[in-house]
Structure formats: C-alpha cells, structure tokens
VEXLO-468388 format. One record per residue (C-alpha): x, y, z; residue number from 1; residue in three letters. Coordinates in nm, 3 decimals. Layout:
<nodes>
@xx: X&yy: Y&zz: Z&num: NUM&residu: ALA
...
</nodes>
This chain:
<nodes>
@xx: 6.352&yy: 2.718&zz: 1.987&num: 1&residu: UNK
@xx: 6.296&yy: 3.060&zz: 1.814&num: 2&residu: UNK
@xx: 6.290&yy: 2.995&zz: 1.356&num: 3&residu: UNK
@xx: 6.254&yy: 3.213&zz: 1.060&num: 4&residu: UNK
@xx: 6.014&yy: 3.208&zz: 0.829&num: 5&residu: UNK
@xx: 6.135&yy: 3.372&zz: 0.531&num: 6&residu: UNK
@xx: 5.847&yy: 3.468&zz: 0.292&num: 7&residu: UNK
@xx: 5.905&yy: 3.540&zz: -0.075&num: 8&residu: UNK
@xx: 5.796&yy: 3.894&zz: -0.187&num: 9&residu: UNK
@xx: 5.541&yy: 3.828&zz: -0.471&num: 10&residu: UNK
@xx: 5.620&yy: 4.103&zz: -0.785&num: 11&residu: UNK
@xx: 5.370&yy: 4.207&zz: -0.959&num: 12&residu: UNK
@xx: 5.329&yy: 4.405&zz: -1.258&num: 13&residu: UNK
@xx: 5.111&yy: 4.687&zz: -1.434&num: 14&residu: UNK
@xx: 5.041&yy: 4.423&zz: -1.706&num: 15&residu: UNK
@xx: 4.930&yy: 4.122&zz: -1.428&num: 16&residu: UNK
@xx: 4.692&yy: 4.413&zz: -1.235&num: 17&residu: UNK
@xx: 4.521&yy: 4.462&zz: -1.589&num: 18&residu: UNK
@xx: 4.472&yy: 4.087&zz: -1.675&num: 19&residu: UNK
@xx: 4.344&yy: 4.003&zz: -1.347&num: 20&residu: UNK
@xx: 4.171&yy: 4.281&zz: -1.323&num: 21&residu: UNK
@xx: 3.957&yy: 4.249&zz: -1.657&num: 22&residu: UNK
@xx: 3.874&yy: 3.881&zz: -1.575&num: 23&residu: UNK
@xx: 3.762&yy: 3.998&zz: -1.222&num: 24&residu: UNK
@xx: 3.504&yy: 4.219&zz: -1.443&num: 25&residu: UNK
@xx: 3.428&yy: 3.928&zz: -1.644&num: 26&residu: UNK
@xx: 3.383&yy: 3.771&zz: -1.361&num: 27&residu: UNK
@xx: 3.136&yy: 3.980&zz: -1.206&num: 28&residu: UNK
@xx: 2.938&yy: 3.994&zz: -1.556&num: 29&residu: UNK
@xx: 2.954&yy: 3.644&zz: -1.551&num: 30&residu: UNK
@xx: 2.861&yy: 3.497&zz: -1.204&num: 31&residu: UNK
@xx: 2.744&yy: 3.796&zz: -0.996&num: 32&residu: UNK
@xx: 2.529&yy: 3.976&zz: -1.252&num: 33&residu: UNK
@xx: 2.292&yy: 3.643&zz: -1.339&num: 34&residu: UNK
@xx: 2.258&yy: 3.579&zz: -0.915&num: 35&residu: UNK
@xx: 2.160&yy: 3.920&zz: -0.882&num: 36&residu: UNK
@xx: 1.911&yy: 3.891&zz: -1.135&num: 37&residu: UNK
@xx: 1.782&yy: 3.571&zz: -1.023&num: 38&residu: UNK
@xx: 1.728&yy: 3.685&zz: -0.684&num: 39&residu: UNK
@xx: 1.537&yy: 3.998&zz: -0.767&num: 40&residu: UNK
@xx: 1.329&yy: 3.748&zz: -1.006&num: 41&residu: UNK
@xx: 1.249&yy: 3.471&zz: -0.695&num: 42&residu: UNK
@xx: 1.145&yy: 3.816&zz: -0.473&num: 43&residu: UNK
@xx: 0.970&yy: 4.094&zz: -0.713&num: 44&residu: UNK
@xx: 0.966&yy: 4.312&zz: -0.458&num: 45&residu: UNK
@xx: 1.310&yy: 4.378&zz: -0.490&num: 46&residu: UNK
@xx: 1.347&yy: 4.661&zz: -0.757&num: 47&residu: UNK
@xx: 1.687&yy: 4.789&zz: -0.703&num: 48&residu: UNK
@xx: 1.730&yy: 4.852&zz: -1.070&num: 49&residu: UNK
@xx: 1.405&yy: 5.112&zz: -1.053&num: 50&residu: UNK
@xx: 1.627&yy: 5.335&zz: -0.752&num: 51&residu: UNK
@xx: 1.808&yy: 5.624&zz: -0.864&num: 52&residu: UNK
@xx: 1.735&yy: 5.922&zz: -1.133&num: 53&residu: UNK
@xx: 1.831&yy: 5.715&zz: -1.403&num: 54&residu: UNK
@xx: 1.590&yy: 5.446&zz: -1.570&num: 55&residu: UNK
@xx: 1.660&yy: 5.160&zz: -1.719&num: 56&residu: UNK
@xx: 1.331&yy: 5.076&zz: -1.875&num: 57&residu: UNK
@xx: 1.405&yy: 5.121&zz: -2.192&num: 58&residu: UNK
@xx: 1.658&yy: 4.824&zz: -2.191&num: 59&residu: UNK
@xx: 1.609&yy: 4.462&zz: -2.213&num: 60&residu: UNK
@xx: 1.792&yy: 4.070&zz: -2.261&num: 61&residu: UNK
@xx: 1.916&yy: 4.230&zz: -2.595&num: 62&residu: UNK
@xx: 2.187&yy: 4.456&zz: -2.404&num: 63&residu: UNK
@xx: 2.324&yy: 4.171&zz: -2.235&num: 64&residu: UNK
@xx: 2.488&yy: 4.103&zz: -2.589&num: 65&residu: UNK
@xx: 2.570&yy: 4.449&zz: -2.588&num: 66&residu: UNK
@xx: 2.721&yy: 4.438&zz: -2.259&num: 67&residu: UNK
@xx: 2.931&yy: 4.159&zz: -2.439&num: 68&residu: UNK
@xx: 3.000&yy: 4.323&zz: -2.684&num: 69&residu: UNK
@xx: 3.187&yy: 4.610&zz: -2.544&num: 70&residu: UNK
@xx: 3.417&yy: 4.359&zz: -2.307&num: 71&residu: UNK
@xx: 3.515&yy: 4.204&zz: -2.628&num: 72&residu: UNK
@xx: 3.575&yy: 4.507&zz: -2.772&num: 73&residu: UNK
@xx: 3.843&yy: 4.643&zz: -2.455&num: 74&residu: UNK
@xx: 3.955&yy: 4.232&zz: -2.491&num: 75&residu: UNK
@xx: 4.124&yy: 4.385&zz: -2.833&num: 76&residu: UNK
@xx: 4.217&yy: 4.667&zz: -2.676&num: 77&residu: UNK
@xx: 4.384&yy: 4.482&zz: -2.396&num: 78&residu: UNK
@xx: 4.544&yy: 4.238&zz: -2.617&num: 79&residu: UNK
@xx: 4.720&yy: 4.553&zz: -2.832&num: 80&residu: UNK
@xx: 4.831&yy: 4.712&zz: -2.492&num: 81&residu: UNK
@xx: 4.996&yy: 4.409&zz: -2.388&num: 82&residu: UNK
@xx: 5.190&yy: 4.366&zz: -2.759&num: 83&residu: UNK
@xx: 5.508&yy: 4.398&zz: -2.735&num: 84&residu: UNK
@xx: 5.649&yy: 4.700&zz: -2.861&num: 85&residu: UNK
@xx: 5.885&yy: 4.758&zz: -3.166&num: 86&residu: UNK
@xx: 6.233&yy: 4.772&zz: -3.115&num: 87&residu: UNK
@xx: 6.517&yy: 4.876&zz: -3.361&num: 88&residu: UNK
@xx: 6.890&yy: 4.670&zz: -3.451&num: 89&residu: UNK
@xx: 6.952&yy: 4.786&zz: -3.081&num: 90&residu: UNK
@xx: 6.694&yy: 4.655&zz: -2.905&num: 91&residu: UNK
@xx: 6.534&yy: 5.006&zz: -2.821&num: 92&residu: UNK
@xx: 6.185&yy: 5.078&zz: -2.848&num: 93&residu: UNK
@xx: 6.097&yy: 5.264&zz: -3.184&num: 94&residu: UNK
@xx: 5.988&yy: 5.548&zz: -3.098&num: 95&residu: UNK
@xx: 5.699&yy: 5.678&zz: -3.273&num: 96&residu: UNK
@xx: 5.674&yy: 6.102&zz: -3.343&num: 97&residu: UNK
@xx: 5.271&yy: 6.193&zz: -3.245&num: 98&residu: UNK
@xx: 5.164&yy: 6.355&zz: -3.556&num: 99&residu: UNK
@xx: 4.826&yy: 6.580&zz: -3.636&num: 100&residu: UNK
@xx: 4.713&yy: 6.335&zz: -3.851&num: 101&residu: UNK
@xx: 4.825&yy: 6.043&zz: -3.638&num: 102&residu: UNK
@xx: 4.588&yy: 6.180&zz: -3.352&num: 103&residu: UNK
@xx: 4.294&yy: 6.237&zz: -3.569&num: 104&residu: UNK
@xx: 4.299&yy: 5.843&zz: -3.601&num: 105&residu: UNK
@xx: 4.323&yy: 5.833&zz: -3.229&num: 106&residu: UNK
@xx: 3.985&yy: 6.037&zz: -3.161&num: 107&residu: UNK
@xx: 3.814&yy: 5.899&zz: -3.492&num: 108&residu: UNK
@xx: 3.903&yy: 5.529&zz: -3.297&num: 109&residu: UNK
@xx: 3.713&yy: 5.698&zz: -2.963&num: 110&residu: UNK
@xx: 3.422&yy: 5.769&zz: -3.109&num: 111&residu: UNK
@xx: 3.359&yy: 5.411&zz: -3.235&num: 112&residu: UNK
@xx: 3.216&yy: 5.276&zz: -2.926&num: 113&residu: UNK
@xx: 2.968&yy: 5.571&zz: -2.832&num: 114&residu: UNK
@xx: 2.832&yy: 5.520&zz: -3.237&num: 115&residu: UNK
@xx: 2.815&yy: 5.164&zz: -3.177&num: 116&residu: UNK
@xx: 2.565&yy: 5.236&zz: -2.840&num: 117&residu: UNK
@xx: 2.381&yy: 5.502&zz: -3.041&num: 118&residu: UNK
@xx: 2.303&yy: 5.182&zz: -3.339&num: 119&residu: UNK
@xx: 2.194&yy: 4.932&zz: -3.041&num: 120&residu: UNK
@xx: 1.976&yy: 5.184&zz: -2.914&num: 121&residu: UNK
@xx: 1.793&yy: 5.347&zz: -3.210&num: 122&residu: UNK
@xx: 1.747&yy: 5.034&zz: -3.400&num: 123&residu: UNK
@xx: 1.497&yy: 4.967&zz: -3.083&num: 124&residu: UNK
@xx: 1.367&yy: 5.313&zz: -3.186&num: 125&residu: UNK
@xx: 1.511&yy: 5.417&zz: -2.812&num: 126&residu: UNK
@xx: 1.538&yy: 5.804&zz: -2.819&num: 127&residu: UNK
@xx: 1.872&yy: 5.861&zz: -2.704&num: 128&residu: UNK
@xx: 1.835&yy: 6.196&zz: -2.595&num: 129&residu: UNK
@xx: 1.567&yy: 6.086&zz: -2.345&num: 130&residu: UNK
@xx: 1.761&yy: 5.767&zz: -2.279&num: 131&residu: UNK
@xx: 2.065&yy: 5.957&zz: -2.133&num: 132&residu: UNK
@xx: 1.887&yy: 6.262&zz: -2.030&num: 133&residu: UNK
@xx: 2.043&yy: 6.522&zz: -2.212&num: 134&residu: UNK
@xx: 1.726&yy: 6.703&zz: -2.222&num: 135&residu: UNK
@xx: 1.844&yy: 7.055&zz: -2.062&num: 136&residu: UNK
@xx: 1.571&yy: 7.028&zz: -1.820&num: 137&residu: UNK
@xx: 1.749&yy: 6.729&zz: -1.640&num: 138&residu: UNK
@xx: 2.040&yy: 6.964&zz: -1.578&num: 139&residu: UNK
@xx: 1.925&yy: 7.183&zz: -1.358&num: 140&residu: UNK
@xx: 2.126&yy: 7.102&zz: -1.102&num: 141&residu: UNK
@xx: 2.478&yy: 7.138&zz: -1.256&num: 142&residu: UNK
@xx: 2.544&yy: 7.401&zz: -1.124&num: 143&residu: UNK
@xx: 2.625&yy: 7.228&zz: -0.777&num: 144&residu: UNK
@xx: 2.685&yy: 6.830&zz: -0.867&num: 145&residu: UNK
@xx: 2.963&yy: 6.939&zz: -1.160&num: 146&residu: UNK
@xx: 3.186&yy: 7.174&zz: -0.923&num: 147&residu: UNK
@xx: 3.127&yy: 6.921&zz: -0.608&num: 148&residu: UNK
@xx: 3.206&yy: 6.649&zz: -0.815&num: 149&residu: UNK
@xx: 3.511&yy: 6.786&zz: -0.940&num: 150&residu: UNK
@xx: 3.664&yy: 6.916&zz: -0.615&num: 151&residu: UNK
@xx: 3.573&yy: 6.564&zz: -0.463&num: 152&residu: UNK
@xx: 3.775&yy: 6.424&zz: -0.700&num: 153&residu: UNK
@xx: 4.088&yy: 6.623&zz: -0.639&num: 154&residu: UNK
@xx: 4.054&yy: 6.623&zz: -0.258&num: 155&residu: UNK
@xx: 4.091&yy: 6.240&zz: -0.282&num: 156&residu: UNK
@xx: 4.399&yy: 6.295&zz: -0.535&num: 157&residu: UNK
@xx: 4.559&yy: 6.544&zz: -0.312&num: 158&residu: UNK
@xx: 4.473&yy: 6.333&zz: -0.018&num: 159&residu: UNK
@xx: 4.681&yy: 5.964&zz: -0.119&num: 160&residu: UNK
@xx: 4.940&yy: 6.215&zz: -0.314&num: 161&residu: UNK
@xx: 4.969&yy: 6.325&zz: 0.087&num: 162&residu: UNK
@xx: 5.024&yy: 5.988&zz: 0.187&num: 163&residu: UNK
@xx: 5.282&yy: 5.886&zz: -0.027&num: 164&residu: UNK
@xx: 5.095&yy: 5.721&zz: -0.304&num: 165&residu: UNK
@xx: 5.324&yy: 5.827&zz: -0.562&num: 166&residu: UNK
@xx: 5.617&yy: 5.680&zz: -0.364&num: 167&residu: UNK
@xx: 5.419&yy: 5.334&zz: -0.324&num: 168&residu: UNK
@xx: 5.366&yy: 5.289&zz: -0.650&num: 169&residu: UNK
@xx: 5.729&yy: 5.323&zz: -0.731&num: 170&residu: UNK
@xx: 5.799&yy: 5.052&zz: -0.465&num: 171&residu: UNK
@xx: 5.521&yy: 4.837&zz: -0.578&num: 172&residu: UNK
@xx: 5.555&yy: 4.847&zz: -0.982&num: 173&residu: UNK
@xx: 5.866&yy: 5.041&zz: -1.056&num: 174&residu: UNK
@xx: 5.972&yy: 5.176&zz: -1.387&num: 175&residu: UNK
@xx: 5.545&yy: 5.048&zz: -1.462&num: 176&residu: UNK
@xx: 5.467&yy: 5.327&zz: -1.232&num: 177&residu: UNK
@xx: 5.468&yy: 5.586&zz: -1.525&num: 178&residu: UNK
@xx: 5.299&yy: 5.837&zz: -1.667&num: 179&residu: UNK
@xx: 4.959&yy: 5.796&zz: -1.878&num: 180&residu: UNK
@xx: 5.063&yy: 5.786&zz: -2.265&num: 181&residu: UNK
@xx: 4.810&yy: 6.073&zz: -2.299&num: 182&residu: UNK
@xx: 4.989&yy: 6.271&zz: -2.068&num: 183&residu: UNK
@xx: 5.337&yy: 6.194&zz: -2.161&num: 184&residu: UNK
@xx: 5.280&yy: 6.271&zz: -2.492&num: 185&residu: UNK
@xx: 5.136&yy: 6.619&zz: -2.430&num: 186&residu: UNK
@xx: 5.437&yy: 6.688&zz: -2.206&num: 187&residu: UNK
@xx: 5.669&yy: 6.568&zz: -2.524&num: 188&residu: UNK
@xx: 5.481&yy: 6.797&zz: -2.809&num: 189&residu: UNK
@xx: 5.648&yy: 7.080&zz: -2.914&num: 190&residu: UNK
@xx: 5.407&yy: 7.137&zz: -3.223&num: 191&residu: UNK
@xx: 5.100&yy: 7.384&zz: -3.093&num: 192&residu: UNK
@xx: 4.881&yy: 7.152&zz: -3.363&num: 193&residu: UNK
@xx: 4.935&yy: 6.860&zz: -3.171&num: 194&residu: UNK
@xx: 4.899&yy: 7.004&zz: -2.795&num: 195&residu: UNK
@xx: 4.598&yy: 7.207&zz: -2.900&num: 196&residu: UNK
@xx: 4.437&yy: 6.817&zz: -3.070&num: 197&residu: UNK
@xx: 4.563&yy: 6.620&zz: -2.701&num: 198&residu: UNK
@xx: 4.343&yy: 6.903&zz: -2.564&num: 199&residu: UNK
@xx: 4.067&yy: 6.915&zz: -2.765&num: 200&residu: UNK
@xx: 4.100&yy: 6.503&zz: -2.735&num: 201&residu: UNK
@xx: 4.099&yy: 6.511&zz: -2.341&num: 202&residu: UNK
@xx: 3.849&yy: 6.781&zz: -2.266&num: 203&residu: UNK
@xx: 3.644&yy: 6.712&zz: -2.513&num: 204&residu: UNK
@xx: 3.591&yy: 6.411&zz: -2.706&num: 205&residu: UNK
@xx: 3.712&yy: 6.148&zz: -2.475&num: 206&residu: UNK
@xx: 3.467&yy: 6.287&zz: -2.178&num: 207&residu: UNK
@xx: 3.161&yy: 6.291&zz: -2.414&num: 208&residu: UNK
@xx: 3.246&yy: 5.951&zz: -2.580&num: 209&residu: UNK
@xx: 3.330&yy: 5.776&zz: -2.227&num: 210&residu: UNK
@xx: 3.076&yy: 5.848&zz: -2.046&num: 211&residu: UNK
@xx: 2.851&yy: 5.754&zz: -2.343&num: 212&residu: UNK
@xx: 2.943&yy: 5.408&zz: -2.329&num: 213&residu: UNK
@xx: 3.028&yy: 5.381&zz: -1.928&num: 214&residu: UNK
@xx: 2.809&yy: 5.521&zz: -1.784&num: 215&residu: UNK
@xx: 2.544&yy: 5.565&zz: -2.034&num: 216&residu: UNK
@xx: 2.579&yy: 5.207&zz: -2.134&num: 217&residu: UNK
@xx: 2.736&yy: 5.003&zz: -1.943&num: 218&residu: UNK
@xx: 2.712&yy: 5.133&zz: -1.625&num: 219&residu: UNK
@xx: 2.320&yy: 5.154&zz: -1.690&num: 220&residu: UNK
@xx: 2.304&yy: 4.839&zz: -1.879&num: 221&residu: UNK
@xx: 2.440&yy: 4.664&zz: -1.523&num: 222&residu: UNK
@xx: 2.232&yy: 4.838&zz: -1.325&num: 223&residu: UNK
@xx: 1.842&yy: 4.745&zz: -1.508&num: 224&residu: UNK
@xx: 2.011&yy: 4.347&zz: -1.453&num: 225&residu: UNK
@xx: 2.123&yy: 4.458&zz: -1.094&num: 226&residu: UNK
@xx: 2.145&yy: 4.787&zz: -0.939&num: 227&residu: UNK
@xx: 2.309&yy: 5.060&zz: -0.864&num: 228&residu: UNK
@xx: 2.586&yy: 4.914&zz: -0.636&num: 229&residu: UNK
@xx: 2.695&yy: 4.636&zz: -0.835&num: 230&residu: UNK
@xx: 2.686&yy: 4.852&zz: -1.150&num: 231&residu: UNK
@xx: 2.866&yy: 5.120&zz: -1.029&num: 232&residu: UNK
@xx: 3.116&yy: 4.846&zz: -0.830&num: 233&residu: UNK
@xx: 3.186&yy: 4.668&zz: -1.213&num: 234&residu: UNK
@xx: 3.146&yy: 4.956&zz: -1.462&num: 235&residu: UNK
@xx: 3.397&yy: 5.171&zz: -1.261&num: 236&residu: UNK
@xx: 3.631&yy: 4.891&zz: -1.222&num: 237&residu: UNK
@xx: 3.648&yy: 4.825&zz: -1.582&num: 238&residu: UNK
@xx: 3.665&yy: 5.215&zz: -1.640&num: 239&residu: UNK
@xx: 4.004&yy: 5.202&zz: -1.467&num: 240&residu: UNK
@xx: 4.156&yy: 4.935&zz: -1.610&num: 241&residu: UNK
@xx: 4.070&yy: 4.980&zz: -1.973&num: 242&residu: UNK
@xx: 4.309&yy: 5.373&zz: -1.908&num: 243&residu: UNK
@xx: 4.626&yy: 5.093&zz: -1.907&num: 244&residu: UNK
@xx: 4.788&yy: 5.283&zz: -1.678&num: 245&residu: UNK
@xx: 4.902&yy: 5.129&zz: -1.328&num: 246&residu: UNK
@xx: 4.985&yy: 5.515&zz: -1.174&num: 247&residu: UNK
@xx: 4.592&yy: 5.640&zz: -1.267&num: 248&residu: UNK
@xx: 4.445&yy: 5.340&zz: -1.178&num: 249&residu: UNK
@xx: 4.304&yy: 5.378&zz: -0.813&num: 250&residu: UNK
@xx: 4.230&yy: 5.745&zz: -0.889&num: 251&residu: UNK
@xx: 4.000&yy: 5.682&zz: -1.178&num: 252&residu: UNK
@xx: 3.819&yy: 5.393&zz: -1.033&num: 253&residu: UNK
@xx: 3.714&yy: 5.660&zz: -0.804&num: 254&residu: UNK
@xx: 3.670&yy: 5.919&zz: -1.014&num: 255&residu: UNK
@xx: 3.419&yy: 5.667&zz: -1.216&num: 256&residu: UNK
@xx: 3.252&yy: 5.640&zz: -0.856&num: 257&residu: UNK
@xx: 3.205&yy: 6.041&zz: -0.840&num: 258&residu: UNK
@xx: 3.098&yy: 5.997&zz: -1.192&num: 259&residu: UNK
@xx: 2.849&yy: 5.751&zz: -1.133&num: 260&residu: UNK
@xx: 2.671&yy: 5.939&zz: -0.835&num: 261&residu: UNK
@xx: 2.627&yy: 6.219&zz: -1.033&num: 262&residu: UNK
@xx: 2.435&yy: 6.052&zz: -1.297&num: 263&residu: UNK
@xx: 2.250&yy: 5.919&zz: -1.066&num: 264&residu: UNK
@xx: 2.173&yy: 6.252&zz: -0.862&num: 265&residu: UNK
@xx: 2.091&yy: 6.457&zz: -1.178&num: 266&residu: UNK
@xx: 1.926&yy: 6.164&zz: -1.433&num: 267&residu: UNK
@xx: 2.174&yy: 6.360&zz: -1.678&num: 268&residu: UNK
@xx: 2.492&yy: 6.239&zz: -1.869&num: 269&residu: UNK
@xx: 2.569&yy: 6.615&zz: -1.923&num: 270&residu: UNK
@xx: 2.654&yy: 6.570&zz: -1.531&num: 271&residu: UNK
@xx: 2.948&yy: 6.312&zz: -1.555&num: 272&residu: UNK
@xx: 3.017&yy: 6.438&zz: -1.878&num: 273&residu: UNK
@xx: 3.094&yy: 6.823&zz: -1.721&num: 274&residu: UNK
@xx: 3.307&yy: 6.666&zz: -1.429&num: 275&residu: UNK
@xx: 3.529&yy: 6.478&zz: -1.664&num: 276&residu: UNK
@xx: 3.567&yy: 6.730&zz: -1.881&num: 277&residu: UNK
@xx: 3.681&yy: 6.997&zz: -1.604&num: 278&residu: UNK
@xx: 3.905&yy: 6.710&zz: -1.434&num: 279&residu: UNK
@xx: 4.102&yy: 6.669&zz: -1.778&num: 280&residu: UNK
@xx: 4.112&yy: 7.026&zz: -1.825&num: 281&residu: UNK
@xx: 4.262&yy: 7.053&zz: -1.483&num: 282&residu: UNK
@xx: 4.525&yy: 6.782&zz: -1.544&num: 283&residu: UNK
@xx: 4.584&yy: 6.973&zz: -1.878&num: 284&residu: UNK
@xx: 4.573&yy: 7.341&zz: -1.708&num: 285&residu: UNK
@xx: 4.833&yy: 7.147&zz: -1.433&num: 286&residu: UNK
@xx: 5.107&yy: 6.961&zz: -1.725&num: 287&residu: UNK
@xx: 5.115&yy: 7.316&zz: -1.837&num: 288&residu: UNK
@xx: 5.226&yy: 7.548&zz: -1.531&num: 289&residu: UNK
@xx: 5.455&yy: 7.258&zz: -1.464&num: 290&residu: UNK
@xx: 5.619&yy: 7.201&zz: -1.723&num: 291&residu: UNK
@xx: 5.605&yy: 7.554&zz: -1.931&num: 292&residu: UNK
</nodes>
C-alpha cells in the first residue's frame, strides 16, 4: 500500500547563514589549516604555499595570532549585526537619518583593520610596499587582469540574475532578501554631501582597506600555512559573510574568487584593489540611472 511522507520545510534565515557560516570559517582555521600544515611538514616536498606570484616569506607562527585576531575582530562585528535594533513606543524600528559626519565615523571605523595589518607587519620591519607589491613595476599587467576581472564578475551576476536568483532568494529568505545597507542608504540620500561620501566610501576607501586585510592579510596569511586553494576557499568565504547581507552573498564570495586570482596573476594588490574599485563604481554608476 502506497504512504506519504510528509517532510517539514526547514526555514532558514539571513542571520542562521551568517552564524553558520562564520563558524564554518572558524572551522576551517581551526581543523583544516593545522592538517594542511602538518602534511606539508611530514612531506617537504610539498610547497604549495611557494606557488603563485605572491610570497609569503615574509610571514611566520606570529600571524597565526594575527589571523586570530581579525576573526575576533568580525566576531564583534557579527555580534553588533545580529543586535537587535531600536524600536520606538510603537514597536517600529528607529530609524536613523545618515549624516556627513555620521559616515566619516563609518570610513574612519574601515580603516582600522588595514592600520592594524600595517602595525603587525612593520613592527617585524616587513616593508609593506614590497609585501603587497604595490611597487608599480608589479602592475604591469593591469591593463588586462583589472578589465577581465571586472567583466568576469558581472557576466556571473548577469548570468544567476538570468536564472532567477533574485526570485530564489525571495522564496528562500524573504523580507531578509534585501538590499545591502550601503546601497539602500545611497538610494535614500537626498543630501549631495552624503551620496558624494557613500561614493567616495565604496570606490575608494572600502576597496583599498579590504583588500588590505583580505587579501593582503588574510588571504596570504592562509596561504604561507596552506596554499592557494584553501586560502582562497576560507578568505573568500569569510569575505562574504562579514558584507551581512544574504542578497550579495553568493556574488561576493565569487567576486573574492576573481579577486584572489588576480593577486595571484599580477603579485600586486593594486590588481584586486582596481577590480573592486570599478565593480563598486559600477553598482554606484547602476543605483544612479535607476533610480535618478
């Protein structure tokens, strides 16, 4: 005789994706990261970390604390994200008016992390130009990885947008699916001050200070304990889910992949650094035609 099986849909939220997803990083850090380096220390011949334009000799044990460091520091940062917000007598969110000075604290707060990497590294006496290859000389091939890297990027937007990935997410996560606060906000300002600061924030400082400390850091920090798969696996994973934002997500996990190729293909930060910074100006260029 024919039966049912009736199975419960499981619902899960933007907040649950971020938890898990963060301890899934600490995971790796924790359990994956110290096999990895045990193997390659039982067979020396394995030198994964020494693969790639970008070197890692000029880190040691010491930036395994730094590595710590830094997922204690997004720990806050997940912890305030997940605070519940204000609400008034009504039970409404308060709703808080983006000013000038109000977004000056925002980037000041950005630029923390990339200052605290530049203190690790030059109380070594590491020269952090060399480190992260800004020398102009390591650029020379710009020209090609910054525009490729960008237009990958979009195809693969344009390509689950084509699929219905904006519809899925409103299936899967609902009134979570929303817009980035970064973006929201822009959309919302009607002072030029504060649009032209969200720009200058986007396309500027948050490119140069994140890919300090992701892929200058951390991303590189994994990889001299590793190599370049696992570091690019667990420093774009936690590059994703530190952006608190369910919708971006998948899209910047990959875009942290692009990134992370093209520091590897040109031994220079100013590569990731020019992609990011022409993918936020496109996002900005695109908020604009759309909605003025």
């Amino acid at each position: 005789m024919p039966f049912n099986i009736t199975i419960p849909e499981i619902q899960i939220s933007a907040d649950s994706v971020f938890i898990y997803g963060y301890f899934l990083c600490i995971a790796m850090l924790a359990i994956v990261l110290p096999l990895i380096s045990y193997s390659r220390k039982k067979v020396p011949a394995i030198n994964w970390h020494r693969n790639g334009r970008v070197s890692t000799d000029a880190l040691n044990v010491f930036d395994l604390l730094g590595l710590a460091i830094f997922f204690c520091i997004y720990a806050v940062f997940l912890l305030d994200y997940l605070t519940p917000a204000e609400v008034d007598e009504k039970g409404n969110p308060v709703q808080i008016h983006i000013t000038p000075l109000i977004l000056a604290v925002g980037i000041i707060v950005q630029l923390v992390p990339p200052m605290l990497v530049a203190v690790m590294l030059k109380a070594r006496g590491v020269r952090i130009r060399d480190f992260l290859g800004l020398d102009w000389k390591h650029a020379r091939y710009l020209w090609v990885i910054t525009p490729g890297g960008v237009i990958l990027a979009y195809m693969f937007l344009f390509f689950i947008e084509y699929h219905g990935y904006s519809g899925w997410l409103e299936e899967q996560f609902g009134s979570d699916a929303k817009l980035q606060e970064t973006v929201k906000t822009y959309q919302e300002a009607n002072a030029i001050t504060v649009r032209i600061m969200i720009a200058v924030s986007a396309i500027l400082v948050a490119p140069i200070a994140e890919e300090i400390v992701f892929r200058g850091y951390i991303y590189t920090t994994t990889k001299r304990f590793s190599g370049r798969i696992f570091a690019t696996l667990l420093s774009s994973l936690l590059f994703g889910i530190v952006h608190f934002n369910i919708t971006a997500l998948i899209p910047l996990i990959v875009l942290a992949f692009i990134l992370a190729l093209a520091y590897e293909l040109s031994g220079s930060l100013w590569a990731p650094i020019s992609i990011h910074a022409l993918f936020n100006a496109g996002q900005i260029l695109f908020q604009e035609v759309k909605f003025h």
